[in-house]
TILUMZA-795183 format. One record per residue (C-alpha): residue number from 1; z, x, y; residue in three letters. Coordinates in Angstrom, 2 decimals, always signed. Layout:
residues N
<NUM, <Z, X, Y>, Ala>
...
***
This chain:
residues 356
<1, <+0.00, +0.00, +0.00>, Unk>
<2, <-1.21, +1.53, +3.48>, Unk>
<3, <+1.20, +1.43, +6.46>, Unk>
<4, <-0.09, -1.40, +8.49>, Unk>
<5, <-1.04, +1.03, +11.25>, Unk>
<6, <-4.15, +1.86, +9.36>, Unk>
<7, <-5.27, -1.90, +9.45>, Unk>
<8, <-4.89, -2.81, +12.83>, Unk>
<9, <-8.18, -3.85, +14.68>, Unk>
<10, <-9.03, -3.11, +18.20>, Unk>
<11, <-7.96, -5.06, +20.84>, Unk>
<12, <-10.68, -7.17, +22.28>, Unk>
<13, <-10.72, -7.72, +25.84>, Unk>
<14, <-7.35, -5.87, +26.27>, Unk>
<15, <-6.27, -5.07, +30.20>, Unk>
<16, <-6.77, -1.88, +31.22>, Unk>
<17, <-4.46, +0.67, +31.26>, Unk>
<18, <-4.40, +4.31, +32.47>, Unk>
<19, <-1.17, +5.15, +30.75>, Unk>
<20, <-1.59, +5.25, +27.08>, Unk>
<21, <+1.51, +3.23, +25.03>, Unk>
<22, <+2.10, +6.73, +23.20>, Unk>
<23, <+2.66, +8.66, +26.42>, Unk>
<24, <+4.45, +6.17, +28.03>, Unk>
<25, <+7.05, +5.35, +25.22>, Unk>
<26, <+6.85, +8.35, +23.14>, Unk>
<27, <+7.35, +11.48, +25.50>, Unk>
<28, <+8.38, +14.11, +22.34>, Unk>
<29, <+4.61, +15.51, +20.97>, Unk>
<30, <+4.06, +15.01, +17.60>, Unk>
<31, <+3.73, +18.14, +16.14>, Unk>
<32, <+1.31, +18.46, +13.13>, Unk>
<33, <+3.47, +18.47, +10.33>, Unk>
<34, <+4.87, +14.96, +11.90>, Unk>
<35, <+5.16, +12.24, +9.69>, Unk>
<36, <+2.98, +10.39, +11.80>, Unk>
<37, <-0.25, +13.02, +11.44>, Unk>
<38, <-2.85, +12.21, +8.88>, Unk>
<39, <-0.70, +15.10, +6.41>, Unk>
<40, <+2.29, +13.24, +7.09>, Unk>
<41, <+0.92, +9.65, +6.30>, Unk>
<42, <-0.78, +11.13, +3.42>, Unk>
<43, <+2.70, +12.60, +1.62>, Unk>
<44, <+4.74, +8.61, +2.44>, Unk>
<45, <+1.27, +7.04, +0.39>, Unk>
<46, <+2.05, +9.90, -2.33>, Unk>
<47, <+5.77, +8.57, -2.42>, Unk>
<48, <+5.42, +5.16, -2.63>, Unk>
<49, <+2.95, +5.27, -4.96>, Unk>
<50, <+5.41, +7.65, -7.01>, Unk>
<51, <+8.48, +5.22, -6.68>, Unk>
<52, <+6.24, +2.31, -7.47>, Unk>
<53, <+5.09, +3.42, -10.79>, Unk>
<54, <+7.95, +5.54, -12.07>, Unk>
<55, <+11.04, +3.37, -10.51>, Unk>
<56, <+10.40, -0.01, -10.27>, Unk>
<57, <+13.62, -1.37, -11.04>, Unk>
<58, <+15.38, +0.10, -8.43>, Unk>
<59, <+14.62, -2.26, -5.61>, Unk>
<60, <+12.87, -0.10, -3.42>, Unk>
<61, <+9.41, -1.34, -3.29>, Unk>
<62, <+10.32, -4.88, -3.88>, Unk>
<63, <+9.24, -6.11, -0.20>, Unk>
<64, <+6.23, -4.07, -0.16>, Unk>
<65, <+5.03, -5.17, -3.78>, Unk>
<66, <+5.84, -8.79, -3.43>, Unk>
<67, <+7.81, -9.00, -7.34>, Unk>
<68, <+8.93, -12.69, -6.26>, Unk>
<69, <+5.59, -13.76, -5.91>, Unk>
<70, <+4.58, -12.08, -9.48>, Unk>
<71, <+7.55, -13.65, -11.06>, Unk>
<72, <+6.62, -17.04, -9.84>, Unk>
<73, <+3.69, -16.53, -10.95>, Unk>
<74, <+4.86, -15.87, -14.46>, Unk>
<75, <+7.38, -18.31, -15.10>, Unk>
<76, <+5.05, -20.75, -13.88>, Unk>
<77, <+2.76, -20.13, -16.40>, Unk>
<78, <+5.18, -19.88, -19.22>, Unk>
<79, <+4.03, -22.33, -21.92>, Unk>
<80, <+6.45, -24.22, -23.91>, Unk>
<81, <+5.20, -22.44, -27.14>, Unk>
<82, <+6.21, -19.16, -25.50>, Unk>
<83, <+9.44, -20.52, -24.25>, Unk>
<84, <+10.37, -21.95, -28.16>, Unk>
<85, <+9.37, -18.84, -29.87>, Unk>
<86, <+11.14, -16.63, -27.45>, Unk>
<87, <+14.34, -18.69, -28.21>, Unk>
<88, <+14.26, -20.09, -31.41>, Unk>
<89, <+16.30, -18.67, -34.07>, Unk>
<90, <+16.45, -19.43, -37.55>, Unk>
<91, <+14.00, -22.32, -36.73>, Unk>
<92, <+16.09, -24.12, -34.43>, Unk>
<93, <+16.29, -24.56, -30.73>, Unk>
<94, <+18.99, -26.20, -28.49>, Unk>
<95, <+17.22, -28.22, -25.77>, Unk>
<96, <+18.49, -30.19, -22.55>, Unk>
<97, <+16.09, -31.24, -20.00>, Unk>
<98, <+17.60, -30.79, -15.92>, Unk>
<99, <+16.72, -31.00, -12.66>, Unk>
<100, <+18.44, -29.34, -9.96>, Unk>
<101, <+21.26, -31.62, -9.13>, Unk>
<102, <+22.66, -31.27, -12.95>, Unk>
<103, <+22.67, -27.33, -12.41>, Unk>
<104, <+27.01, -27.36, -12.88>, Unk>
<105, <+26.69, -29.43, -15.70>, Unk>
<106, <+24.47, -27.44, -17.26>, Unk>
<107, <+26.48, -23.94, -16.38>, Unk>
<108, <+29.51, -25.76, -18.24>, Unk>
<109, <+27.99, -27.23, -21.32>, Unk>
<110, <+26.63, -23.56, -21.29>, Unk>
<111, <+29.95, -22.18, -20.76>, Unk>
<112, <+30.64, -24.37, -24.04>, Unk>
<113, <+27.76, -23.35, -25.96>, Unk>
<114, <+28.19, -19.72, -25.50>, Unk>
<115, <+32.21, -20.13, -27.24>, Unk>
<116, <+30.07, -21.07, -30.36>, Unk>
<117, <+27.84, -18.20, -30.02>, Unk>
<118, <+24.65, -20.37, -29.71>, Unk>
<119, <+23.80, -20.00, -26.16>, Unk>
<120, <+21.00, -17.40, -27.18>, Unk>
<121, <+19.04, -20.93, -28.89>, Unk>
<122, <+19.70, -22.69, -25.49>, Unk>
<123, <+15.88, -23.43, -23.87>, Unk>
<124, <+16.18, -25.70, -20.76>, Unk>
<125, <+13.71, -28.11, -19.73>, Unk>
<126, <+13.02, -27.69, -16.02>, Unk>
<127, <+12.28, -31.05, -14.97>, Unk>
<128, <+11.39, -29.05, -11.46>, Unk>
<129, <+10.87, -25.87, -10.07>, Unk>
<130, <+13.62, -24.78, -8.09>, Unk>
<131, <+15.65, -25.49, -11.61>, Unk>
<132, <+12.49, -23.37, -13.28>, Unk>
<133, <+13.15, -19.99, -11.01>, Unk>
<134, <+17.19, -20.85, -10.62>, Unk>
<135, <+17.56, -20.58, -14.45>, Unk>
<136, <+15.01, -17.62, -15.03>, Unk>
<137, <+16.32, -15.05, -12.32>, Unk>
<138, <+19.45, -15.58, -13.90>, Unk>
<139, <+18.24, -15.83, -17.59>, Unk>
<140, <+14.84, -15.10, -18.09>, Unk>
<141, <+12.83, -16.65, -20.35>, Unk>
<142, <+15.28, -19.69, -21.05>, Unk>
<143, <+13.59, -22.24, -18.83>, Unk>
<144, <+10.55, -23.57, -18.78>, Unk>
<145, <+8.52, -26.31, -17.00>, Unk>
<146, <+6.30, -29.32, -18.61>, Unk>
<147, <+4.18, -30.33, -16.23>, Unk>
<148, <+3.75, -32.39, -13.93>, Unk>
<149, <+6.90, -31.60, -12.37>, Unk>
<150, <+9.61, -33.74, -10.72>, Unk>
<151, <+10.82, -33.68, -7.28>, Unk>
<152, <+14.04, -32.32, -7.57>, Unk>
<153, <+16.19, -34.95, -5.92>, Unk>
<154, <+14.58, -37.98, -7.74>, Unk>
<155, <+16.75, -38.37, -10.72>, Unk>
<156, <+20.39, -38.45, -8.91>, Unk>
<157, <+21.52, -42.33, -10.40>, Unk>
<158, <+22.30, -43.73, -13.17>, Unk>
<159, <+19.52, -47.04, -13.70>, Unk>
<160, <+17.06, -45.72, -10.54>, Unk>
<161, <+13.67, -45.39, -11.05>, Unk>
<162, <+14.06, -41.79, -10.75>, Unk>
<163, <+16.77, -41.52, -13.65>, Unk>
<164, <+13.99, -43.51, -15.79>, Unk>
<165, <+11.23, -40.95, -15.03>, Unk>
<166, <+13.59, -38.21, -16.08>, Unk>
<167, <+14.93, -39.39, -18.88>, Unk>
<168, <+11.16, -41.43, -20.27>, Unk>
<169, <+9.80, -37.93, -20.86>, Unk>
<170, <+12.43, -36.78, -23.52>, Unk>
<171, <+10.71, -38.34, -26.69>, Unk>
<172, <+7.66, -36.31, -25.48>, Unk>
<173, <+9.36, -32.96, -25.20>, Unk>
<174, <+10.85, -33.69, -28.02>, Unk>
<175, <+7.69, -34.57, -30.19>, Unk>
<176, <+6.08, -31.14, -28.93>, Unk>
<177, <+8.56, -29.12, -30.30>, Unk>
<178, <+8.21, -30.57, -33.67>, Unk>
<179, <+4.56, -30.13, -33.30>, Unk>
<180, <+5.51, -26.38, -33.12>, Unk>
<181, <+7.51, -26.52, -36.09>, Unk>
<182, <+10.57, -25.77, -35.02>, Unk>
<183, <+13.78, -27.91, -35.72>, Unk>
<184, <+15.00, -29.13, -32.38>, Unk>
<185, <+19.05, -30.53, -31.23>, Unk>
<186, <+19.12, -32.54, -28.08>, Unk>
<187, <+21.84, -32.57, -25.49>, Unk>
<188, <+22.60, -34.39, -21.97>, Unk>
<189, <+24.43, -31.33, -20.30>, Unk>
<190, <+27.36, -33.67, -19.53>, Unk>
<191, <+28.42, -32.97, -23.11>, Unk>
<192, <+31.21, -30.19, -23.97>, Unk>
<193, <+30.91, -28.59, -27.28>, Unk>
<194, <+34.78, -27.73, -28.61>, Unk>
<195, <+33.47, -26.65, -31.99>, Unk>
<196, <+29.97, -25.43, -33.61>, Unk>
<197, <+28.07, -29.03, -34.36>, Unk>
<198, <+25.58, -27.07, -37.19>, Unk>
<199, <+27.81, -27.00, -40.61>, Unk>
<200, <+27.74, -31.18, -39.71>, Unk>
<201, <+23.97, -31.02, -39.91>, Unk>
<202, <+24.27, -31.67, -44.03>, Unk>
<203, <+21.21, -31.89, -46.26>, Unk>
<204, <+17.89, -32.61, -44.97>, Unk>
<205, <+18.01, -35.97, -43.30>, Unk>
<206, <+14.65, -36.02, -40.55>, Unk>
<207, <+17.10, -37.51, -37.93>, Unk>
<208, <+20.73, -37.08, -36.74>, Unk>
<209, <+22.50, -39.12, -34.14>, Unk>
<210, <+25.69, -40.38, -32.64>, Unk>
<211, <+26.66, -43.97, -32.35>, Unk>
<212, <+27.64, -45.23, -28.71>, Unk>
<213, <+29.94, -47.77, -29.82>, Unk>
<214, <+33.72, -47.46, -28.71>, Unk>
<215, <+34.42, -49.61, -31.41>, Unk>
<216, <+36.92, -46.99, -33.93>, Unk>
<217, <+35.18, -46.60, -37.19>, Unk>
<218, <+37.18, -45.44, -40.37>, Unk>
<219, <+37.12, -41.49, -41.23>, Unk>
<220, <+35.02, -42.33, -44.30>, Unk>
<221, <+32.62, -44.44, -42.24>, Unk>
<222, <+28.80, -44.87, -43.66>, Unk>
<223, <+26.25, -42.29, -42.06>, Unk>
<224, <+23.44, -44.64, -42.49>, Unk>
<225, <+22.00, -47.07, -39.57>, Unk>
<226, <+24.67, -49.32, -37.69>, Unk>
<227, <+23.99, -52.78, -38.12>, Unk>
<228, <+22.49, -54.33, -34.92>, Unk>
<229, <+24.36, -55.53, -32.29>, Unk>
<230, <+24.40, -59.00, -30.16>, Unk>
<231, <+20.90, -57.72, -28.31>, Unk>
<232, <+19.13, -57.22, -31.82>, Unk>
<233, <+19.46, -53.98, -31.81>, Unk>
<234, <+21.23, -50.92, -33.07>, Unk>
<235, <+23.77, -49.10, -30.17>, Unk>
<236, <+23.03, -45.46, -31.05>, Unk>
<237, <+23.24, -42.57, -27.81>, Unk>
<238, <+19.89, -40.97, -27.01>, Unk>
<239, <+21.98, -37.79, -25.54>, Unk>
<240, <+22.60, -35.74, -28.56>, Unk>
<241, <+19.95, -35.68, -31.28>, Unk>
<242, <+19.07, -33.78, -34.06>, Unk>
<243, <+15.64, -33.28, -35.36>, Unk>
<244, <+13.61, -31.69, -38.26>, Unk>
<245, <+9.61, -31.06, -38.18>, Unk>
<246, <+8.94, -33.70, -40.54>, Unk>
<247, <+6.70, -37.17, -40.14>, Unk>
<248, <+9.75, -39.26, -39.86>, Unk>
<249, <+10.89, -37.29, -37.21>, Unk>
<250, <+7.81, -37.66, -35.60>, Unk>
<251, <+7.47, -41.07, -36.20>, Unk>
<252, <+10.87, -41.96, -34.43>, Unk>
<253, <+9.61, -39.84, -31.47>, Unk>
<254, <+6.06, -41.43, -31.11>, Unk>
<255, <+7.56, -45.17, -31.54>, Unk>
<256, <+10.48, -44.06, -29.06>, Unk>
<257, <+7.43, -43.25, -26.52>, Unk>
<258, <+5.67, -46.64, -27.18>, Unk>
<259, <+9.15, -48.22, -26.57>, Unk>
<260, <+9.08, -46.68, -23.55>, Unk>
<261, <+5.59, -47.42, -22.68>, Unk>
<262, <+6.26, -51.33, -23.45>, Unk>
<263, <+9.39, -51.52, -21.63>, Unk>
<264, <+9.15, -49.98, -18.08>, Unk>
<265, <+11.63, -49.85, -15.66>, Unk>
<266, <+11.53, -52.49, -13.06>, Unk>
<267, <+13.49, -54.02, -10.36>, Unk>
<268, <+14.88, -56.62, -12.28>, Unk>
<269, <+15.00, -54.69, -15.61>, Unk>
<270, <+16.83, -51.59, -14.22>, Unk>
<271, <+16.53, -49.94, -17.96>, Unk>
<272, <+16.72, -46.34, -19.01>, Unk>
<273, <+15.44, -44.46, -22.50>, Unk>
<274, <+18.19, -45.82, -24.44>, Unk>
<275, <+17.05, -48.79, -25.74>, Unk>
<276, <+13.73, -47.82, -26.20>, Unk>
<277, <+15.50, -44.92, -28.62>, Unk>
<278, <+17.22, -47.65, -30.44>, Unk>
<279, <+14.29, -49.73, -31.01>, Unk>
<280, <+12.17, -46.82, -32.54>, Unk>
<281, <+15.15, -46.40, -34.61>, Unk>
<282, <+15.14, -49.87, -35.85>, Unk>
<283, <+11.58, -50.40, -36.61>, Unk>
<284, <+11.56, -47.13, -38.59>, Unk>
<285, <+14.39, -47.45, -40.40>, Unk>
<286, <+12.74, -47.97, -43.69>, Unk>
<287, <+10.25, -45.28, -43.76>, Unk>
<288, <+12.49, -42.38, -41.59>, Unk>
<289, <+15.68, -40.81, -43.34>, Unk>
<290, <+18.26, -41.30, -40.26>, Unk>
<291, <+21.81, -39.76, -40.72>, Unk>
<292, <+24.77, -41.08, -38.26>, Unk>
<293, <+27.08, -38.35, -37.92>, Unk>
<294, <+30.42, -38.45, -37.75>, Unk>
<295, <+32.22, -40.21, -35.59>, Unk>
<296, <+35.72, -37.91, -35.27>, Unk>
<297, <+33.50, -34.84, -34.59>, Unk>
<298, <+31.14, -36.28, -32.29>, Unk>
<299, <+33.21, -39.11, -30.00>, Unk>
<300, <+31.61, -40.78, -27.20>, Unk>
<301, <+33.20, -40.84, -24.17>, Unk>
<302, <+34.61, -44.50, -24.67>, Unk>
<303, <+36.78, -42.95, -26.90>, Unk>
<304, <+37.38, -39.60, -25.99>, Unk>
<305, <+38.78, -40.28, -22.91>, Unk>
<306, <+40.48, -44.15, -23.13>, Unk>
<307, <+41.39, -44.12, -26.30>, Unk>
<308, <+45.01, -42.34, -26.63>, Unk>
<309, <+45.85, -43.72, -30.00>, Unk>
<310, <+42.45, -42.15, -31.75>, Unk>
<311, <+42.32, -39.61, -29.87>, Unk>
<312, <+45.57, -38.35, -31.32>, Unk>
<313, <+44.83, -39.63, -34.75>, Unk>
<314, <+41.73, -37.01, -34.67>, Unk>
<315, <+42.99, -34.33, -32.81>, Unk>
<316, <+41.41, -30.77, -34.09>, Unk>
<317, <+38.22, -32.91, -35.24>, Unk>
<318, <+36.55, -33.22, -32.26>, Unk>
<319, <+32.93, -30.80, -32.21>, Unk>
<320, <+31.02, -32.69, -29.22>, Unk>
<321, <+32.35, -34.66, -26.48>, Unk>
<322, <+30.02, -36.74, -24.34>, Unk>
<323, <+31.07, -37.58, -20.57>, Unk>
<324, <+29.31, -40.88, -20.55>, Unk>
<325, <+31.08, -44.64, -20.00>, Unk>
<326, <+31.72, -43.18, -16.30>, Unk>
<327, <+28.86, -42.98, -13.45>, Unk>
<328, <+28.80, -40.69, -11.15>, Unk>
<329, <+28.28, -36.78, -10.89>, Unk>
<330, <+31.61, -36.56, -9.11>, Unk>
<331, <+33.86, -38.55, -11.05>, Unk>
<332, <+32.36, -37.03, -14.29>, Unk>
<333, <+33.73, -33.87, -12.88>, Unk>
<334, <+37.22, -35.24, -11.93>, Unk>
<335, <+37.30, -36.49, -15.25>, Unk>
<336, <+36.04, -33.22, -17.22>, Unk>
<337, <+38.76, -31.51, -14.87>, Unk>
<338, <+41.42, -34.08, -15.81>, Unk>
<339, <+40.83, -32.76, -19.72>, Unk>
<340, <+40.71, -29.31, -19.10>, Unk>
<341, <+37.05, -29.64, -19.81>, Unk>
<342, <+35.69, -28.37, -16.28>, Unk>
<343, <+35.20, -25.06, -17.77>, Unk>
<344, <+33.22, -23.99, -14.17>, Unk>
<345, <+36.19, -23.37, -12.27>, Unk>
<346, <+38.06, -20.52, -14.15>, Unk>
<347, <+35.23, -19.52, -16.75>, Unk>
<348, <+31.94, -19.13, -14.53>, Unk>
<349, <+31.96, -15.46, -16.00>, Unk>
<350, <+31.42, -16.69, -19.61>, Unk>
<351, <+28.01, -18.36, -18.69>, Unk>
<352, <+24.67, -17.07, -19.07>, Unk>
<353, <+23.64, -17.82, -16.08>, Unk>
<354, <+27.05, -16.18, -13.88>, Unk>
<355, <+27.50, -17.92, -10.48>, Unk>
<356, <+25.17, -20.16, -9.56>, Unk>
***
C-alpha cells in the first residue's frame, strides 16, 4: 500500500501562491536520506510490505489492510455445510437460532453448555448479521447466517409477527441439517442445561421431545405420544428437539413446514411454530418413531419454577430447564436470577464467547 502522497492529483484551478506550503510550514531541509526522499519512501514500502506478510497477527497493518472488511466478507459467505462440518462431532450438532436481542441468553445457555463439555458442538443460527460477526469475532466459525436475513430488532415479543418469522424458519434449518446427515438437538437459548441431556437420547428413536404440559406425570411415565388435548392436538414444546437423519425425521420437519405454511400468523390468530410442530407430530405419528423424554430430567418451566412439591420430589434429576410460562426478556432474567440460574453475572469467563 503506497502512502497516499503518491496518489494525490493536481489541484485544478488552485489560487496562486508564491510561497510554496513546504517552505512556508516546513522550514528544516530535508536532507536526502529523509524519510520523505524517494530512498526514504522506498525503505517504509519495504517495511510494510515485510510486516504485512511475515506478522499479520500483530495488529499493525490492520487499518491499512482493511481485515474487517475481509472477515465480513468471509463469514458472510460461510455456508451452512461448512458451518456443520466445522462443528459437528461424532455426527451431532447443537443448534439454536438468535437474533441480536437474545445475545445474554445465548452467552448463559452457553455458559451451561460449556459445564457439560459440549459447547465445542454449539453452531448458532444467526437470524441477522450483527449476531453473524458478534458471535464469530468472538468464536469463529460457530455462527452462521441462512439467508435472507432478519432485521435484528424484529423478533423482540412473544405472539408478534416478528416472533412468527423467527421462529417459522426452524423446521427449515432443521430439515437442512438432516439433509447433511448429521444428527441435530434443538434449543431456545432460554434453556439452562444442569446436566449432559445425551445418555437420555436411548436407542434410535427418529424424534425426541419434551412435553409442555405442567400437568406432573409419574417417574415411570410412557415415552410415546401424549394423547391430544382439548384443541385436538398433542401439547409437546418445539424448543428442545432431538433429531436423527432418517425419513421420519424428515417427514416431521417437512409436515411441520406445511403446518406452518397453512396456518400463518395473523391479526386475529396471533400464533407461533408451536402448534404447527404439534400437528406434524400428530399426523405422523404412525409412520415416524417419536420418543417423549423424560419428564424429571427435562421439566418445563411450569414446573420448574411453580411447582415446590415436584420440584423437591425430583431434585438431582433435573438435565434441562426451560424458562418458558413467563414473557418477557426481563422477567425471564429476574427469574433465572431468582434460581441461581443467571449464570452471566458471576460466570461470563466460562463462556465461549467472554464479554459480550
Amino acid at each position: 500500500m503506497m502512502p497516499s502522497i503518491l496518489h494525490q492529483r493536481p489541484l485544478h484551478n488552485a489560487p496562486s501562491d508564491h510561497y510554496p506550503l513546504s517552505s512556508r510550514y516546513f522550514s528544516i531541509p530535508m536532507r536526502q536520506n529523509s524519510i520523505f526522499s524517494r530512498t526514504g519512501l522506498m525503505v517504509m514500502l519495504a517495511l510494510m510490505l515485510i510486516f504485512g506478510v511475515f506478522f499479520p497477527s500483530t495488529g499493525i497493518m490492520g487499518g491499512m489492510f482493511s481485515v474487517r472488511k475481509d472477515s465480513v466478507t468471509k463469514w458472510r459467505q460461510y455456508s451452512l455445510a461448512q458451518a456443520v462440518s466445522y462443528v459437528a462431532k461424532n455426527g451431532t450438532v447443537i443448534v439454536c437460532a438468535v437474533s441480536e436481542s437474545y445475545l445474554p441468553f445465548l452467552k448463559n445457555w452457553l455458559i451451561s453448555i460449556a459445564r457439560q463439555k459440549h459447547e465445542h458442538q454449539v453452531l448458532v443460527i444467526a437470524e441477522d448479521y450483527t449476531t453473524l460477526y458478534t458471535v464469530n469475532d468472538k468464536w469463529p466459525g460457530h455462527a452462521v447466517l441462512i439467508p435472507p436475513a432478519l432485521e435484528s430488532q424484529v423478533a423482540h415479543k412473544f405472539g408478534s409477527q416478528g416472533f412468527f418469522n423467527f421462529t417459522a424458519r426452524r423446521p427449515r434449518h432443521l430439515l437442512q441439517i438432516l439433509e447433511l446427515g448429521y444428527n441435530v438437538m434443538y434449543n431456545d437459548v432460554d434453556m439452562v442445561w444442569l446436566g449432559d441431556p445425551f445418555p437420555y437420547l436411548l436407542g434410535n428413536h427418529d424424534v425426541y421431545f419434551t412435553d409442555d404440559m405442567a400437568i406432573v406425570k409419574p417417574p415411570n411415565h410412557s415415552h410415546d405420544l401424549p394423547p391430544p388435548g382439548k384443541k385436538g392436538r398433542t401439547y409437546i414444546c418445539s424448543c428442545m428437539i432431538f433429531m436423527r437423519p432418517t425419513n421420519g425425521a424428515k417427514l416431521v420437519l417437512k409436515k411441520w413446514i406445511e403446518e406452518l405454511q397453512a396456518q400463518p400468523w395473523s391479526k386475529t390468530k396471533k400464533t407461533n411454530d408451536q402448534p404447527a410442530f404439534n400437528w406434524a407430530l400428530n399426523k405422523t405419528a404412525g409412520q415416524v418413531d417419536l420418543y417423549l423424554l423424560p419428564q424429571a430430567a427435562f421439566p418445563t418451566g411450569g414446573l420448574y419454577f411453580k411447582n415446590n412439591t415436584w420440584m423437591k420430589e425430583t431434585e438431582g434429576k433435573h438435565v434441562i430447564v426451560h424458562n418458558n410460562y413467563i414473557t418477557g426478556f426481563e422477567k425471564k432474567i429476574k427469574r433465572f436470577r431468582d434460581y441461581g440460574l443467571w449464570l452471566v453475572d458471576g460466570h461470563a469467563h466460562e463462556s465461549p464467547l467472554g464479554k459480550l
